[in-house]
N, C-alpha and C positions, 0 to 999 in steps of 0.2 A: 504494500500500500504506500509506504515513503517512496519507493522508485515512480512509481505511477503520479503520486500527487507533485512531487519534484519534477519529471517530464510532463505533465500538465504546467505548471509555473512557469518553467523554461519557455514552453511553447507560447503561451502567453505575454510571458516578457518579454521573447526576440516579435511578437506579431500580435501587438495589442488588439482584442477584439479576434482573434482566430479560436478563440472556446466560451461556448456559447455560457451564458448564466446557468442554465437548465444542465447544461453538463458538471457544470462544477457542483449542483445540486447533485448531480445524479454522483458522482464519485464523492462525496461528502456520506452517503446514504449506504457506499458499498463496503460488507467485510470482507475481509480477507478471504476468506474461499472465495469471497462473487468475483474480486478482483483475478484470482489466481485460473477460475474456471472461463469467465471471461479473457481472458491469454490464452488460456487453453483454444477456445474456439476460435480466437485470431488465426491459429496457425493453420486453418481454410481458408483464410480470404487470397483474394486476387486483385489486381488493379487496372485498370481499362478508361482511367479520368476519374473514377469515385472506388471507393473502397467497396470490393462485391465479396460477403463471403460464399463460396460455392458449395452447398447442402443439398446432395442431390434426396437422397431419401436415408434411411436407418440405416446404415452400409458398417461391416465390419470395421472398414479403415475409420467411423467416425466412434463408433464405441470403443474400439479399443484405446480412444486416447479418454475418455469418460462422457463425449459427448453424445447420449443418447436423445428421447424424447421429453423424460423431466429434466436434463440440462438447459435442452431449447427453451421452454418452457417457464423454468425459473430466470434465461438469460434475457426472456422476453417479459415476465413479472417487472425487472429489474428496468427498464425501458431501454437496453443498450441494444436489441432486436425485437423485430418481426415478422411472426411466422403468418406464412400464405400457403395457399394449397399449388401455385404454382407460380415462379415467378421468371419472365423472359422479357430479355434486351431485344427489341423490337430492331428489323433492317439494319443489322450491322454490314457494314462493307465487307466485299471479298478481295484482297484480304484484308485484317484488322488486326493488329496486338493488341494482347493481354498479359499483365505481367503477372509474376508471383516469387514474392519475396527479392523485384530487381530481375530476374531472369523472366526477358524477353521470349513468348510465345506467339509466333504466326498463328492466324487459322484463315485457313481459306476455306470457303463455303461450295456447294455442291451449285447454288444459285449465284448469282452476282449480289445480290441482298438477300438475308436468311436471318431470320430468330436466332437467338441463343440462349437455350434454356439454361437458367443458373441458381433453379433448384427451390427449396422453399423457406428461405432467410434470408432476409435484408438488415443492412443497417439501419438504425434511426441514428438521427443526428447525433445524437451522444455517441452511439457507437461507431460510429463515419469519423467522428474527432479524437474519439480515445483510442481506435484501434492503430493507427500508427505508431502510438505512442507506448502502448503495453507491454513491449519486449519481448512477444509473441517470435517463435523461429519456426522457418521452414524443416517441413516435415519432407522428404526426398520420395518418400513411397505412395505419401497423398499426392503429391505432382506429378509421380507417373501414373496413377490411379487414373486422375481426371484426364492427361492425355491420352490414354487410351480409351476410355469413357467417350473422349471426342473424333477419334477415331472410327469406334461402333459405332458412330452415329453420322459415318460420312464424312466430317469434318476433318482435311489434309491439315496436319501439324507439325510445325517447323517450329524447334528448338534446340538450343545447343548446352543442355542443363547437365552438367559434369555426371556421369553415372558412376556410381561405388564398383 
């Protein structure tokens, strides 16, 4: 919780007015598990201009780090998400980058403009502003997870993500 509210400050002070009131409420309100589970769930997100975490459905790779359906659930009590029954990036360009964790991902679409389904959680503003900041790390097996996930689904994917 000091790492988090110190990187909140910081962030603040280099760019006054970049976190919102409602947010510093919202981390003022958070213990230490909410803090530490919400990190936890940072390490799905992806970047494309706004912070997207990608939650396709209940999948091995998301349980076994503890995020199941009362994780969502409580992360979404908590205001820092919201769960939908489906949520998709409308007419993305062929092609278009997505990043994750800084490693740059192509995808090119089977159409010239295509949907891009990215599952059933969104940020809310608090968690759009705190997630950069939570010290969340790339997970290597969830990244190859989802490229192949986009793969299945037609979607050519060009990356040059170091493999172990």
């Amino acid at each position: 919780m000091q790492s988090l509210w110190s990187k909140l400050l910081v962030t603040e002070a280099n760019r006054s007015g970049a976190i919102a009131k409602r947010t510093v409420n919202c981390v003022s309100s958070l213990a230490k598990f909410d803090a530490e589970l919400f990190t936890t769930f940072c390490q799905f997100h992806w970047f494309n201009g706004i912070f997207l975490p990608l939650i396709f459905d209940h999948s091995e790779i998301y349980t076994a780090q503890g995020i199941n359906f009362s994780a969502l659930k409580h992360l979404e009590s908590l205001g820092l998400i919201s769960l939908e029954s489906s949520i998709v990036l409308r007419r993305q360009p062929s092609p278009s980058a997505i990043s994750y964790f800084g490693q740059r991902v192509m995808l090119n679409y089977p159409k010239s403009d295509a949907d891009l389904a990215i599952g059933k959680a969104i940020f809310t503003q608090a968690g759009r502003e705190l997630a950069p900041i939570c010290g969340a790390q790339a997970n290597p097996e969830y990244f190859l997870w989802v490229l192949q996930r986009w793969v299945d689904a037609d979607i050519s994917v060009s990356s040059s993500y170091p493999r172990e």
